[in-house]
N, C-alpha and C positions, 0 to 999 in steps of 0.2 A: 534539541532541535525539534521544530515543529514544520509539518508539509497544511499545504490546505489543498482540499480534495475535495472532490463534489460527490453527495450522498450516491447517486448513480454508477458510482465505480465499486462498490457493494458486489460482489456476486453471489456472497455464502453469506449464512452464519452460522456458525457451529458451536455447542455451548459457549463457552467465554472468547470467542475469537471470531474476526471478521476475515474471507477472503478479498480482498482488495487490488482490483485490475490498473496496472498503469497506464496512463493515458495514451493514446495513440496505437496503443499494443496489444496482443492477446499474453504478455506476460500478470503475474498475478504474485501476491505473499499474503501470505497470515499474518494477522496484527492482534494481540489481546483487548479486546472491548474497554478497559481500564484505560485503555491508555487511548483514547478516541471520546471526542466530545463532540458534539452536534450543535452547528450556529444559523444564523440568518434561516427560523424556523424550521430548521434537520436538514438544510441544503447544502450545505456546505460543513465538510468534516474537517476537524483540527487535530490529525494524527500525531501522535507524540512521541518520538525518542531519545533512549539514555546517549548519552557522548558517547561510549564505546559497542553502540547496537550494527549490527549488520543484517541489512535486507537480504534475504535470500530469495529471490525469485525466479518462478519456472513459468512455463506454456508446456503443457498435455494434452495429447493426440484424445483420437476417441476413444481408443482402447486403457488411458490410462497412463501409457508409457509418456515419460518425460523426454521431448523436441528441445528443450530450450531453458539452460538455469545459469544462474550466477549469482553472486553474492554484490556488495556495494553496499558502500555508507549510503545515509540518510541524504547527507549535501551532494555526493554523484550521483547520486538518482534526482533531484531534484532541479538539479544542472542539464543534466542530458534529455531529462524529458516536459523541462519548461514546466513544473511545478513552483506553484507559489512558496515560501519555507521564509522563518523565522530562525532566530535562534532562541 
């Protein structure tokens, strides 16, 4: 399955992985750079997952401490937060 995402949802990058913020939200997950491709000259990102991947996503206070996590397929999150997604 693939999400389309706009280069500006970026927050990190840390060697082989991107932090990547969900739309509308202060939630965020790590994605491996491998698996992200860059289109419509680096504006728009083509995230990509296996059939059995699970997004784990949190929002973290100032200090660090984790506010806010859950996990969700690739299609729930894409659902719930009006993302573009292919299969």
């Amino acid at each position: 399955m693939e999400l389309r995402m706009h280069s500006n949802q970026i927050l990190a990058e840390k060697g082989e992985s991107y932090l990547i913020k969900l739309p509308k939200t202060e939630l965020a997950f790590w994605h491996p750079k491998r698996f992200i491709s860059r289109r419509d000259k680096g504006y728009t990102l083509m995230v990509w997952f296996a059939d059995h991947f699970t997004i784990k996503a949190s929002r973290k206070g100032k200090r660090g401490d984790v506010l806010e996590s859950w996990e969700r397929s690739p299609e729930e999150v894409a659902v719930k937060y009006g993302i573009p997604h292919g299969k």
